[in-house]
Legacy VTK file of the C-alpha trace (Angstrom):
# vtk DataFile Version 3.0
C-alpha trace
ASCII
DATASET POLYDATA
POINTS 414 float
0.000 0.000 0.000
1.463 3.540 -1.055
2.547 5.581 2.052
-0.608 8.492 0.937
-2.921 5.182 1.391
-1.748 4.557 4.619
-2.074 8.029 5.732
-5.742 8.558 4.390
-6.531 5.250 6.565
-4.978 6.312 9.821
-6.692 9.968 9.199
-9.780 8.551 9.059
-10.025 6.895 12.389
-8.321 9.561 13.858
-11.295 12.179 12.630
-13.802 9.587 13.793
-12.047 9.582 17.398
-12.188 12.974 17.162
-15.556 13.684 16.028
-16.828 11.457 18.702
-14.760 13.126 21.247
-16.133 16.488 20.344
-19.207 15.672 20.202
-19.404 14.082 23.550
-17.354 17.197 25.522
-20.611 18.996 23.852
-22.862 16.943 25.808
-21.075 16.524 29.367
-18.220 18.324 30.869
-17.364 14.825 32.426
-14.592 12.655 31.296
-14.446 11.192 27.315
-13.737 7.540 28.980
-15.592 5.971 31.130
-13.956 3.367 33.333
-16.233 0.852 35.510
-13.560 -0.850 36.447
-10.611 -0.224 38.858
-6.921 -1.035 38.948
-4.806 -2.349 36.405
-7.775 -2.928 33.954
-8.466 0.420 33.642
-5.933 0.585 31.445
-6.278 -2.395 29.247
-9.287 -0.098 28.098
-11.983 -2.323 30.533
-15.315 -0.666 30.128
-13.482 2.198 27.797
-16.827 3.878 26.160
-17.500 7.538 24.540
-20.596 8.801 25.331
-21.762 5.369 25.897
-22.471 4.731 22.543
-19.053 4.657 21.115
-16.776 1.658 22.065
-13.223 1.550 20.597
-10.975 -1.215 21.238
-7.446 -2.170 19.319
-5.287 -5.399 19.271
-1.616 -6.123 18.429
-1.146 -9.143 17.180
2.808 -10.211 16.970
3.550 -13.503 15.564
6.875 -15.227 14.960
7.757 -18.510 13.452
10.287 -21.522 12.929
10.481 -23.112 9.566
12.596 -25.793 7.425
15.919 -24.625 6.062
15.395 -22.523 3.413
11.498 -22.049 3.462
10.180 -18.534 4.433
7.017 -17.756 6.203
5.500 -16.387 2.653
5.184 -20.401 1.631
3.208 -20.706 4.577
0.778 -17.905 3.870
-2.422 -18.450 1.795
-4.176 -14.983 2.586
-3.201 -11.963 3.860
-4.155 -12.252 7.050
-1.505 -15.006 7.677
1.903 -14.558 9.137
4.532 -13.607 6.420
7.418 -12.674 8.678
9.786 -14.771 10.888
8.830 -12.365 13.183
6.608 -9.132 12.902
3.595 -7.664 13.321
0.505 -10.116 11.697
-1.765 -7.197 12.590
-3.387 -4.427 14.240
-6.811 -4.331 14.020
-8.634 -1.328 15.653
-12.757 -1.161 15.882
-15.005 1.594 16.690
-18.613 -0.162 17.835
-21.482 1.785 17.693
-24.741 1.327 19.133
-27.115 4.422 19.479
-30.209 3.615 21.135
-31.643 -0.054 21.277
-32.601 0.169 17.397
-28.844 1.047 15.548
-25.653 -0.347 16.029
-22.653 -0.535 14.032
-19.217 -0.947 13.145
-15.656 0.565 11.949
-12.816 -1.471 11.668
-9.138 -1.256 10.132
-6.731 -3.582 9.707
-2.651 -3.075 9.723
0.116 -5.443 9.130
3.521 -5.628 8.324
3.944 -7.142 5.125
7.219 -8.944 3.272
8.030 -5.993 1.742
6.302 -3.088 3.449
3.606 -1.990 5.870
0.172 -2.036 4.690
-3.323 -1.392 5.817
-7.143 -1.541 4.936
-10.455 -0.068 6.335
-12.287 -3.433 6.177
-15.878 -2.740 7.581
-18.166 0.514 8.487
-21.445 -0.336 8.568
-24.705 0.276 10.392
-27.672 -1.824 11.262
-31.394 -0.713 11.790
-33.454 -3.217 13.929
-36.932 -3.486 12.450
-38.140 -5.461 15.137
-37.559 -8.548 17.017
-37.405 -10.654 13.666
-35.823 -8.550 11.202
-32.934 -5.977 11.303
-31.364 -4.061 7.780
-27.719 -2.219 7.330
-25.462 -1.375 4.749
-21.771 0.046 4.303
-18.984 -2.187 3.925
-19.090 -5.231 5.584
-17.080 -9.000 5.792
-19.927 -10.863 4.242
-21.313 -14.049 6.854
-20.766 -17.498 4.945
-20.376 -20.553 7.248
-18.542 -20.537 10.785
-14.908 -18.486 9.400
-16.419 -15.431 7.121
-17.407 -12.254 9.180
-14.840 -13.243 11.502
-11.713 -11.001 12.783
-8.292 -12.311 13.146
-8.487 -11.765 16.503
-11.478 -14.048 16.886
-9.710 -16.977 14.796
-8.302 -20.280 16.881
-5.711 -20.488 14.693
-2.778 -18.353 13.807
-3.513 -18.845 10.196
-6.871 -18.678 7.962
-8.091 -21.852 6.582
-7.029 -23.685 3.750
-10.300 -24.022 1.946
-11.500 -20.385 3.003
-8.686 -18.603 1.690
-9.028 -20.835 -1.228
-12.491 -20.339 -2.510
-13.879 -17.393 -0.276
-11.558 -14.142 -1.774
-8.688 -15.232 0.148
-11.535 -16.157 3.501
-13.040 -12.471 3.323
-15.647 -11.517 1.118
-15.376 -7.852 1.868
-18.706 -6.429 0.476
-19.827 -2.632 -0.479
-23.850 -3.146 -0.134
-26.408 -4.119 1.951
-27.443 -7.044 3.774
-30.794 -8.122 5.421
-31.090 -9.951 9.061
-34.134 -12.845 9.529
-34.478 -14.488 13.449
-35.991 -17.047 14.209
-38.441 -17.510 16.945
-37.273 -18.277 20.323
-33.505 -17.287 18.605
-32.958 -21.122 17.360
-32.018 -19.655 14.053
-30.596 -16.603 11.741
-30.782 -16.188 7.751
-28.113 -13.249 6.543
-28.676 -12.297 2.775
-26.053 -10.011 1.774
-25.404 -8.559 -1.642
-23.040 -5.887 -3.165
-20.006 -4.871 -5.132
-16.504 -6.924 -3.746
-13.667 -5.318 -2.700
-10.842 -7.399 -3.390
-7.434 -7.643 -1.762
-4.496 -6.670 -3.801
-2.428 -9.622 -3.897
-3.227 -13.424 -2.767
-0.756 -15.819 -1.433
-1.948 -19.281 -2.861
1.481 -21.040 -1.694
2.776 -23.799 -3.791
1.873 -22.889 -7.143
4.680 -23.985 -9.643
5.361 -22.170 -12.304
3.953 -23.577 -15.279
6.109 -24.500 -18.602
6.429 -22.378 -21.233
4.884 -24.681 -23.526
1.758 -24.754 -21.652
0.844 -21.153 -20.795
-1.622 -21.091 -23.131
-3.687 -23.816 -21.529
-3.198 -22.374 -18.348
-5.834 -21.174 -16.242
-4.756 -18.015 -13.676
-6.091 -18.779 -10.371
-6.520 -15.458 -9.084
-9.401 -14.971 -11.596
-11.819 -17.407 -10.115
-12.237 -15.487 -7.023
-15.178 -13.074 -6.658
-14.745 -9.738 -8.146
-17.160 -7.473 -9.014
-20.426 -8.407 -7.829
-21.819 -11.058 -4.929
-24.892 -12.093 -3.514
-24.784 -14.190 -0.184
-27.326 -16.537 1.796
-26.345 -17.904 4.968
-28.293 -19.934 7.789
-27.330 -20.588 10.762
-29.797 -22.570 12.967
-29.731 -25.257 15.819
-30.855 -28.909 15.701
-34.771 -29.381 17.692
-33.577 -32.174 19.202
-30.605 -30.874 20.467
-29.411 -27.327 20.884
-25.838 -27.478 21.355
-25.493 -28.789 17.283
-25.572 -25.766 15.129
-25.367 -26.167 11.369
-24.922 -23.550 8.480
-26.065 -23.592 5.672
-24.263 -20.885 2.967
-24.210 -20.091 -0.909
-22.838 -17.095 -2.502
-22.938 -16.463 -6.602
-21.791 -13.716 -8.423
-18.927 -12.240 -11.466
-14.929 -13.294 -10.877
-12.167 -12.139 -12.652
-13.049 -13.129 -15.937
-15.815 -11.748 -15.882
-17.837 -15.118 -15.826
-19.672 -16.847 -12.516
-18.303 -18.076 -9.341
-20.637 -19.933 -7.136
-19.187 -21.453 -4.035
-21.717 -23.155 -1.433
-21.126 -24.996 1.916
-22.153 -26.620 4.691
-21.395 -27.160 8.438
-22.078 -28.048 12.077
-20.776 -27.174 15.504
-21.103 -29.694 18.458
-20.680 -27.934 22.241
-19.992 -30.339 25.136
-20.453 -28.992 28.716
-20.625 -25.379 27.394
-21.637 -22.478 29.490
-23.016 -19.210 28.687
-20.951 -16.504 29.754
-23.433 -14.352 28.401
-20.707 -13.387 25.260
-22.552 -15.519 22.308
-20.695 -17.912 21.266
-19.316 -20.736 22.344
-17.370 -21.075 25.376
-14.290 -22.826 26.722
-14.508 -23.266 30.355
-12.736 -26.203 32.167
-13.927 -29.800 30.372
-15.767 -28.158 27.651
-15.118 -29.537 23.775
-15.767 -27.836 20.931
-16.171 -30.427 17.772
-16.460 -27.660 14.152
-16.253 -29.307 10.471
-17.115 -27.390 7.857
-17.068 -28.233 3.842
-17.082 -25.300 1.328
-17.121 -26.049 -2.798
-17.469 -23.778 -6.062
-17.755 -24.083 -9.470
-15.757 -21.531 -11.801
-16.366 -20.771 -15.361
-13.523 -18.816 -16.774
-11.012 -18.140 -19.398
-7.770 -19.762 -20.261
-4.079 -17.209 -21.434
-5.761 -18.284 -24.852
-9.299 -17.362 -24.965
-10.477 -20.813 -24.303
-13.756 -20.840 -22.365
-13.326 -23.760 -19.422
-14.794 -24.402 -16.175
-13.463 -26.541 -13.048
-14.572 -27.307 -9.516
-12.834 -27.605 -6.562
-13.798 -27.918 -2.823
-12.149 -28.436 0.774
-13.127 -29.351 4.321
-11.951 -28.372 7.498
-12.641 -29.949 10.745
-10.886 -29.014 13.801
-11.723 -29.921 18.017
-11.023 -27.921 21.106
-10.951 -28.301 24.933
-11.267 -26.083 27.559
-7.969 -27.298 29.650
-8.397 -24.755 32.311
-11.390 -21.625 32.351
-8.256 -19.633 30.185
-6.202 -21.819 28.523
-7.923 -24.205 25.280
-6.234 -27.466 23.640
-7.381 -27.044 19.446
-6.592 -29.805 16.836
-7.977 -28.679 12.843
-7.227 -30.617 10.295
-7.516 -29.160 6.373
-7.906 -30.323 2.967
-8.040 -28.898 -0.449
-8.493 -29.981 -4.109
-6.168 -29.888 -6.609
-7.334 -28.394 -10.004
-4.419 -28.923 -13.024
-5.096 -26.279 -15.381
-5.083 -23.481 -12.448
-2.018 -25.551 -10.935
-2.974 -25.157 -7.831
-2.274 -28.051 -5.596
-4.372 -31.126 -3.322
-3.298 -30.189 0.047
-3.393 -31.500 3.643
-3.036 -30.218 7.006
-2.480 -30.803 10.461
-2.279 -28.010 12.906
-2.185 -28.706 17.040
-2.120 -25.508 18.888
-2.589 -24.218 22.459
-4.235 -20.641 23.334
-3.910 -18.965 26.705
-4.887 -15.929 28.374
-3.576 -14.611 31.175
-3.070 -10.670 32.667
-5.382 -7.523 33.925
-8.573 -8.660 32.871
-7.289 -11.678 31.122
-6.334 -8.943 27.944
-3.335 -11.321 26.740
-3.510 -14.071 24.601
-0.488 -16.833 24.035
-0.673 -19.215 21.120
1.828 -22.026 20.290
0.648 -23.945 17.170
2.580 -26.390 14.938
1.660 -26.838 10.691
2.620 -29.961 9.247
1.576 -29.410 5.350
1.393 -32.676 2.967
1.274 -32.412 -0.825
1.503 -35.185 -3.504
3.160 -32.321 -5.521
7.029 -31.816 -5.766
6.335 -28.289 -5.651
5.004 -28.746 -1.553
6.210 -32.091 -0.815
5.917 -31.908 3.234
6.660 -28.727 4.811
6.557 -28.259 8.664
6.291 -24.624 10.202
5.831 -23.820 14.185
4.173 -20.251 15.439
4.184 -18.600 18.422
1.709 -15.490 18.764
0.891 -13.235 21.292
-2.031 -10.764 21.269
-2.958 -7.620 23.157
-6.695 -6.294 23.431
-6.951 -2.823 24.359
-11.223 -1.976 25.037
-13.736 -4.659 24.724
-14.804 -7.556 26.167
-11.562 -9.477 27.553
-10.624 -12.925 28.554
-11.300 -16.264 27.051
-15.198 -15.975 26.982
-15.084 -13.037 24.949
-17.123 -13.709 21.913
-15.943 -10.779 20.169
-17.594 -12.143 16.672
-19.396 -9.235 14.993
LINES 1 415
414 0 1 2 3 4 5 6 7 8 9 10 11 12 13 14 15 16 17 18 19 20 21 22 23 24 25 26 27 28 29 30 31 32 33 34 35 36 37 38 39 40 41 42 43 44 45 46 47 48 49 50 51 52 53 54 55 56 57 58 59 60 61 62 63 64 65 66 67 68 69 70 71 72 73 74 75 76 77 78 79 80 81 82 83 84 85 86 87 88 89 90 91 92 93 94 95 96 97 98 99 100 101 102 103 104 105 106 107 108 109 110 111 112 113 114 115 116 117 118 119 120 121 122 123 124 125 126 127 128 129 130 131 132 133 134 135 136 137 138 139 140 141 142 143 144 145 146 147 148 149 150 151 152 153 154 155 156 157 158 159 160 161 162 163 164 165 166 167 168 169 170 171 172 173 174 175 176 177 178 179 180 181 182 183 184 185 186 187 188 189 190 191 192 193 194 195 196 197 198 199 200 201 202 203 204 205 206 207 208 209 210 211 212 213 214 215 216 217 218 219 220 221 222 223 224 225 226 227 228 229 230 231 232 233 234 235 236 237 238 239 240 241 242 243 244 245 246 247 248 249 250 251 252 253 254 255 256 257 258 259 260 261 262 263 264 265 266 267 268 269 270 271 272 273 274 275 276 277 278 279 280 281 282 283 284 285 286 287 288 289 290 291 292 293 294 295 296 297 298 299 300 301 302 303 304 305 306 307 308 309 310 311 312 313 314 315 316 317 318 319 320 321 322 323 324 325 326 327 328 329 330 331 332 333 334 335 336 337 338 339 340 341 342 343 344 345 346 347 348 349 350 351 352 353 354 355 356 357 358 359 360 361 362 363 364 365 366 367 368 369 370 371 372 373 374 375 376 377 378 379 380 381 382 383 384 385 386 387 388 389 390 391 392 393 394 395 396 397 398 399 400 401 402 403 404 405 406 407 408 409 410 411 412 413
C-alpha cells in the first residue's frame, strides 16, 4: 500500500475519534472515557466507552515462526491475514462499535500489518444496522460478508494463527469484503438466523496461494490463472445458521454465494457445516465457550464451481472444494487445547495443488482482565506435488486487546 494510502486510513479513524470526542465534551463536561472498572484494567481499556455509545478497542497481534531450512514464512501464507514474517507484526486491528439507542448499532474497523516488503493497511468494515423489530434488522456500508462458521470473523477471533485452507481458497482469500447491503431474519425463540447479503466486492491486492509452480512455457496457453476465479465485481450471499430441535448445542450452516470473478464469468461457491458444544456455558458473550472440560467439535465443507477463461481465450470451467474440521478443549477456564485438520483440491489447469493439514495448537490468556492471549501452534503441510512435498512450520503469537470484552469468553464475533 502507497505511504498516501496509509495516511488517508490512519486519518480517518483519527477524525472519527475525534468527532466522537467532540461531540461528547458537547454533551457533558465529564470525562471522554468511562472506566467501571478499577486497577490495572483500567488501562487495558476495561469498560473504555464515549458517550456510551461509542466503544473503541485495538489489538496487536505479533507472531513469529520456525520453519525448514530454506522455506520462508510467505510459503506458509495463503491470505493476507496469515503470518509472512519470521517475526513481525501479523496485525493491528482497531474497531469503533457503535450502538445508538436499542434500534442502531454498528461498526468501523481497520486492519494493519507488516507485510514482506512493506507496511500495509485496509479499512475493512463501516457499517450500520437498523433493527426493524424482534425478527428482522437491515444495514449497509462495507461489511465482511457471513458465509459458514470463518467469514465475518476477525483475526483476533480466529483459533488459529492462520486462515483456513479451503476459506482462503475459494472465499476471496476467507473475506468476502462487500460494499452493499445485507438483510437480518431471526428465528423464533432465537434457534435460528438467515443473513442475505449482496453488493459490489472489494478485493485484496495480492493473494498468497502457496505452492503454485510455475507452469512451462509450452503450456501457458492452456493455463488457467487462479486469481481470476475469485469473486470480483459483484456477490450475492445466503447464509443460515440454525440449531438442531432435538438438540441445541449442534448448530449447522447452511451458505451459498454467486456472483462475477475475474473473468468476468460466474463463481458460485456453497457450503455446509455443524458445531457440536460439550459442557458449554453461557458466559453471556454468544458464542461458544471454553470453560474447564468443555469440547468444541467444528467441520465445515465449502465447494465452487468456476467458469472462466484460459491465457488463450479458451472458455473452461473446473470445480474444486475443501473441508476443514478441527476440536477444542477447555484445559483450564483460560487456557484451550485445538486440533484442525484441512484439505483442499487440486485443479491442473489453475495448478494449484491437493493439500493437507495438520495443525495442534494451544491458546492462553492470562493478565489484567485476562487482555493477553499466548498461542503455540505447529503446521505440518502434505502435498503429492514436488512443488510442496511436506513442509513443517511452528508459530508462536501473542495478542494484546486494548477496550472490549476481555478474557477467554469473549465472543468478540461481529
Amino acid at each position: 500500500m502507497k505511504m498516501n494510502q496509509i495516511r488517508t486510513y490512519l486519518a480517518g479513524f483519527a477524525l472519527v475519534f475525534l468527532s466522537s470526542t467532540f461531540v461528547f465534551s458537547q454533551e457533558t463536561s465529564g470525562e471522554v472515557f468511562e472506566y467501571e472498572a478499577g486497577g490495572l484494567e483500567q488501562y487495558m481499556g476495561e469498560g473504555a466507552n464515549v458517550g456510551g455509545f461509542i466503544f473503541p478497542s485495538l489489538y496487536f497481534i505479533g507472531t513469529g515462526g520456525v520453519f525448514e531450512p530454506a522455506a520462508n514464512p510467505g510459503d506458509f501464507a495463503s491470505s493476507e491475514h496469515d503470518p509472512l514474517n519470521e517475526f513481525g507484526i501479523q496485525a493491528i486491528e482497531a474497531h469503533i462499535g457503535l450502538q445508538f439507542g436499542e434500534n442502531v448499532s454498528g461498526l468501523i474497523s481497520g486492519f494493519g500489518y507488516q507485510g514482506e516488503d512493506e507496511w500495509e493497511a485496509e479499512l475493512e468494515e463501516a457499517f450500520l444496522h437498523f433493527q426493524v423489530n424482534d425478527f428482522i434488522t437491515i444495514g449497509g456500508g462495507q461489511f465482511l460478508n457471513q458465509f459458514g462458521f470463518q467469514g465475518g470473523t476477525h483475526l483476533h477471533d480466529w483459533f488459529f494463527v492462520n486462515q483456513n485452507l479451503v476459506n482462503a481458497r475459494t472465499l476471496n482469500e476467507g473475506e468476502l469484503i462487500t460494499q452493499g447491503g445485507e438483510i437480518i431474519f431471526n428465528t423464533p425463540q432465537n434457534s435460528g438466523r438467515l443473513t442475505l447479503g449482496a453488493g459490489g466486492v472489494r478485493t485484496h491486492s495480492h493473494a498468497h496461494e502457496h505452492g503454485e509452480p510455475e507452469g512451462e512455457d509450452g503450456d501457458e496457453e492452456h493455463h488457467l490463472e487462479a486469481d481470476g476465479a475469485g469473486f470480483n465485481n459483484s456477490v450475492f450471499t445466503a447464509d443460515y445458521r440454525f440449531r438442531l430441535p432435538f438438540d441445541d448445542s449442534i448448530t449447522a450452516a447452511l451458505s451459498v454465494a454467486t456472483g462475477e470473478n475475474g473473468f468476468g464469468e460466474n463463481t458460485q461457491a456453497f457450503g455446509v457445516g455443524v458445531q457440536k458444544v460439550w459442557n458449554g456455558r453461557d458466559h453471556g458473550h454468544g458464542g461458544p465457550d471454553f470453560c474447564t472440560g468443555a469440547t468444541m467439535f467444528r467441520t465445515e465443507f465449502i465447494g465452487r464451481d468456476v467458469e472462466g477463461f484460459t491465457e488463450d481465450g479458451d472458455t473452461v470451467s473446473f470445480d474444486d472444494q475443501g473441508l476443514s474440521s478441527s476440536i477444542h478443549y477447555g484445559l483450564t477456564d483460560v487456557t484451550t487445547l485445538s486440533l484442525r485438520h484441512d484439505w483442499v483440491s487440486g485443479v491442473e489447469m489453475a495448478e494449484l495443488d491437493e493439500r493437507h493439514r495438520i495443525s495442534p495448537a494451544i491458546s492462553t490468556h492470562f493478565g489484567p482482565g485476562d487482555r493477553i492471549r499466548a498461542r503455540l501452534q505447529y503446521d505440518y503441510t502434505h502435498s503429492d506435488t514436488d512443488a510442496i512435498g511436506s513442509e513443517h512450520a511452528a508459530w508462536f503469537q501473542i495478542q494484546i486487546q486494548w477496550g472490549g470484552q476481555g478474557g477467554s469468553h469473549a465472543g468478540h464475533n461481529h
